[in-house]
C-alpha positions in Angstrom: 121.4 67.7 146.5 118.1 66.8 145.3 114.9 68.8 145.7 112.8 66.1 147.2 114.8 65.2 150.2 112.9 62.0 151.1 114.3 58.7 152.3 113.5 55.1 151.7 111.8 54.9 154.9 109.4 58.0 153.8 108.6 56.3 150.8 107.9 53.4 152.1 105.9 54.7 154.8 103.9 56.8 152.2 103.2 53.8 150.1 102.1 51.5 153.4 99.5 54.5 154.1 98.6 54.5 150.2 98.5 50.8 150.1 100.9 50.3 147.2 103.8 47.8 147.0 105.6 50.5 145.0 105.5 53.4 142.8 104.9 51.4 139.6 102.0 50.7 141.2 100.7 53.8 140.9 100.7 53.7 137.2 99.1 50.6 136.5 96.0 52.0 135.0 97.6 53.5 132.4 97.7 51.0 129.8 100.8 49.8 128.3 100.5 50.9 125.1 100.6 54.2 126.3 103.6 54.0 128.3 107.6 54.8 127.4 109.7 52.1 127.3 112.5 54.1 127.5 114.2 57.2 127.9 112.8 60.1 125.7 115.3 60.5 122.8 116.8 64.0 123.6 120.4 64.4 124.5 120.9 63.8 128.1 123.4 67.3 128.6 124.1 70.0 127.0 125.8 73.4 128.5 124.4 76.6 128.6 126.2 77.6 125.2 125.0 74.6 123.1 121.2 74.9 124.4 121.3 78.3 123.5 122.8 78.0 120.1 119.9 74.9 119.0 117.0 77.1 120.2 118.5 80.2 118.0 118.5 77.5 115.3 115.0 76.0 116.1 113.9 80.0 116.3 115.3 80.6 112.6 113.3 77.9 111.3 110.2 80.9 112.1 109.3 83.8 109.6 108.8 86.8 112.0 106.3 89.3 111.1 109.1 92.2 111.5 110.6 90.3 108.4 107.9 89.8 106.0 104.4 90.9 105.9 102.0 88.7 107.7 97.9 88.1 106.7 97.2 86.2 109.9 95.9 87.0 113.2 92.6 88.9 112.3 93.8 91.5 114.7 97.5 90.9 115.6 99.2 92.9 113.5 102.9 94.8 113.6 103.7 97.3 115.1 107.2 99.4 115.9 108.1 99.4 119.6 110.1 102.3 120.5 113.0 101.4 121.9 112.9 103.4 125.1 110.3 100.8 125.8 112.3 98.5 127.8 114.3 100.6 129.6 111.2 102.5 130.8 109.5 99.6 132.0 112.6 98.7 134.5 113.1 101.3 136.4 112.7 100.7 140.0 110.3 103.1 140.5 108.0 100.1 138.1 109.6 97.4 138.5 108.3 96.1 142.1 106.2 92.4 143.2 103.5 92.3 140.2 100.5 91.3 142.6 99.5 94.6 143.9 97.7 93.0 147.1 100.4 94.8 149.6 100.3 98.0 148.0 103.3 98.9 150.5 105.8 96.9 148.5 103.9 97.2 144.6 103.6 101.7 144.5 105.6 100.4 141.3 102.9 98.3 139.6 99.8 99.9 141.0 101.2 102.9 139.6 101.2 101.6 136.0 98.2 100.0 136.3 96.8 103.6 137.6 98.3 105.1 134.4 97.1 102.3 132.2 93.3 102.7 133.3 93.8 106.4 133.0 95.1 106.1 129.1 92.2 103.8 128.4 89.0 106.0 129.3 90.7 108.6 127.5 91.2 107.2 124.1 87.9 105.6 124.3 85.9 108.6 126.2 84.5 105.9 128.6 84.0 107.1 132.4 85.7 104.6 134.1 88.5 101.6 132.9 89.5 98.6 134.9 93.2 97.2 135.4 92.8 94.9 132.6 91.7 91.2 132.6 93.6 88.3 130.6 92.6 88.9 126.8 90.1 90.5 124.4 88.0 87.6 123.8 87.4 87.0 127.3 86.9 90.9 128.1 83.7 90.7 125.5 82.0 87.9 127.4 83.0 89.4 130.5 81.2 92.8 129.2 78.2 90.7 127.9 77.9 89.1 131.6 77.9 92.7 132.6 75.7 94.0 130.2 73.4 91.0 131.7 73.5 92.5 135.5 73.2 95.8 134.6 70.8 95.4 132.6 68.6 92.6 134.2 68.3 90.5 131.1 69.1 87.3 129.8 69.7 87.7 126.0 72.3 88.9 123.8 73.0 89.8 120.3 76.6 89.0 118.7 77.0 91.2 115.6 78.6 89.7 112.5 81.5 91.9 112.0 82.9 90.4 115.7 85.9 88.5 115.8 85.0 84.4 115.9 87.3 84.1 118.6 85.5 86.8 120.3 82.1 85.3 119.3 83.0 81.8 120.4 84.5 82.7 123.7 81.4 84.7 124.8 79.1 81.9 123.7 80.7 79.7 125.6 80.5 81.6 128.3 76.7 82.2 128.1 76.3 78.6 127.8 77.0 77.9 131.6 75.2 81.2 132.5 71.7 80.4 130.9 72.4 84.0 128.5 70.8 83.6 125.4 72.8 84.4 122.4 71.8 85.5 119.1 74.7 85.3 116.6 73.8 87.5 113.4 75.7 85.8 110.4 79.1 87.3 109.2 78.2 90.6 107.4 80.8 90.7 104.5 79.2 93.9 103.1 78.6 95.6 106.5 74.8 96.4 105.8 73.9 94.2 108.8 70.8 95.6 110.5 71.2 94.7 114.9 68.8 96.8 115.5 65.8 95.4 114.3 66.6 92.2 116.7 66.6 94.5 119.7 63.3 94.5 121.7 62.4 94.6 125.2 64.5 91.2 126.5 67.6 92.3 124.6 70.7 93.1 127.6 72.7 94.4 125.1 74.1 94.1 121.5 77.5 93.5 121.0 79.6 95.0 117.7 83.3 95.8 116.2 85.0 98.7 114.9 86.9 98.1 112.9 85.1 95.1 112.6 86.9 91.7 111.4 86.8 92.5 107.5 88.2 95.6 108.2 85.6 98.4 107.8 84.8 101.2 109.8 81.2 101.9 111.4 79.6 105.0 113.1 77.1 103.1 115.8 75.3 106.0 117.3 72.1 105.6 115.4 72.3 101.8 116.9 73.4 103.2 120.2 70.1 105.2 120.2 68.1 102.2 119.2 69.9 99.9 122.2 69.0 103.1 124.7 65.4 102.8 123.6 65.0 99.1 124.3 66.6 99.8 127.9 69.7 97.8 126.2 72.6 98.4 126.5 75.6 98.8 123.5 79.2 97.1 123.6 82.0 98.1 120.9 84.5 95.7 121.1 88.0 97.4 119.5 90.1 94.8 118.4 93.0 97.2 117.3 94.0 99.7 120.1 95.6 102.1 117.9 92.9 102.7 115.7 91.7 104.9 118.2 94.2 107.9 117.7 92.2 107.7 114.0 88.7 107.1 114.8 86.0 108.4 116.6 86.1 107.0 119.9 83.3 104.4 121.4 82.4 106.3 123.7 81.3 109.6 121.8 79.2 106.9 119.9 77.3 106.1 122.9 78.9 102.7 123.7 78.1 101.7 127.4 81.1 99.1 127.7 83.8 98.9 125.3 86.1 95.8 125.3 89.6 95.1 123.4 92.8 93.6 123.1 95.6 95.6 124.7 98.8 94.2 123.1 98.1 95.8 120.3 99.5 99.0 121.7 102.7 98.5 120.3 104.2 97.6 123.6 105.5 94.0 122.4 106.0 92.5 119.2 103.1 89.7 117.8 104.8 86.4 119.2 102.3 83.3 118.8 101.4 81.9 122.9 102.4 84.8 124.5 100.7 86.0 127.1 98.1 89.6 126.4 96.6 92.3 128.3 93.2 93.8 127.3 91.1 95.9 128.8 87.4 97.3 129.6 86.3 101.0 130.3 82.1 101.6 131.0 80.5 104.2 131.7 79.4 105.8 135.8 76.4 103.8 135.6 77.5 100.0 134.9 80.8 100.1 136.9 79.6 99.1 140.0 78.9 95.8 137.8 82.2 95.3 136.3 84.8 92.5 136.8 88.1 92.3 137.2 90.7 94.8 139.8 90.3 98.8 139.7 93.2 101.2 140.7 93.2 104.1 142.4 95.2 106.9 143.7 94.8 108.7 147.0 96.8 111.9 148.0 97.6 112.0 151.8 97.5 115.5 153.6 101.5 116.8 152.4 100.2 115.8 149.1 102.3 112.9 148.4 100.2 109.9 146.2 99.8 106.8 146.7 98.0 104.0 145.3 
């Protein structure tokens, strides 16, 4: 039985109402050249067995990072995944519908997503965390265009030490938004100076630690400086576990802190898979943040929900 259950008479009455002779007509604007004269050469059939065994084969043809050390990524790096992982995540007490917006039939997922926002302000000693938003790059223009509200202004500063992806992706952003950026050149040695860019139109200045070469930074002097210029400071954190090592952002001063989230060892570095990342502020911004929040109510016997 096909999926599109139509007759001749719909199509033809479709095409009348369109007014086509047929459905090559509808592709007559696309050149010829451009077209397929024939079928696409890939085998016509194949059972489950033999499609499975050619895309094992296609799949060896790949060096994975669990095999060899890899110097890509700038940030994606390997990690071990405990193997309790998987079996964790599918319980049914978690695995329920994924968009939370009947919280009668997703306790499951809004429960995670409680925990996740909970394990982020801690590790980063921020005040508040939302439910994530689609990846890191995106999470630091989405804290810049925060920074922007919160702070009223219309200019940023991009430190050198950021991630270009990050950088990029926030420029872009501004672009559209009529946000000033200011992109300090990529600080090899780390002896960058933000602060003396900052003055009175600055909405915030935007750094890394560890920053893309690797290094480490203390920003509470710079967090002081932002504070004084009625700026505001955002750390991005490119590698989650770091943060069981360092000093967290938020004991530096940061006012928004944004990251990637899959480095937290909960899935091995596959290229165009989806991520997670995540944002935590402090009590004063998050009225201005984006993206969903989470959050648990206990009813009178004491039973949560969320």
């Amino acid at each position: 039985m096909r999926y599109l259950p139509l007759t001749e008479t719909d199509r033809r009455a479709m095409l009348d109402a369109i007014g086509v002779a047929s459905v090559d007509d509808l592709f007559r604007d696309v050149p010829l050249a451009a077209r397929l004269d024939g079928p696409v050469d890939l085998p016509f059939q194949m059972d489950e067995l033999a499609v499975e065994r050619a895309f094992r084969a296609f799949a060896a043809r790949n060096i994975s990072p669990s095999s060899a050390p890899s110097f890509l990524g700038a940030g994606i790096y390997r990690h071990h995944v405990p193997a309790s992982l998987d079996h964790l995540i599918q319980r049914g007490e978690f695995l329920t519908a994924y968009t939370p917006y009947q919280p009668e039939i997703a306790q499951g997922t809004l429960q995670y997503l409680f925990e996740f926002q909970t394990q982020v302000a801690l590790i980063t000693s921020m005040d508040i965390a939302n439910a994530s938003l689609y990846d890191g790059a995106t999470a630091c223009a989405e804290a810049v265009m925060m920074a922007c509200r919160v702070a009223k202004r219309s200019r940023v500063i991009l430190s050198g030490g950021l991630h270009p992806h990050y950088r990029s992706t926030t420029e872009t952003y501004c672009r559209y938004l009529g946000i000033d950026t200011v992109a300090m050149p990529p600080s090899w040695s780390g002896q960058e100076d933000c602060a003396r860019r900052l003055d009175r139109d600055a909405a915030c200045v935007v750094v890394q630690n560890p920053d893309v070469f690797g290094r480490v930074h203390d920003y509470s002097d710079l967090a002081q400086a932002c504070h004084a210029q009625g700026a505001l400071l955002v750390v991005v954190v490119n590698e989650v576990v770091s943060l069981g090592l360092l000093t967290p952002p938020g004991e530096m001063g940061a006012d928004i802190v944004a990251g990637e989230g899959s480095r937290s060892a909960t899935r091995p570095p596959l290229a165009g898979r989806p991520s997670v990342c995540w944002r935590p502020a402090n009590v004063m911004s998050a009225r201005c943040r984006a993206g969903c929040a989470v959050r648990r109510w206990m009813s009178t016997a004491g039973e949560a929900s969320f």
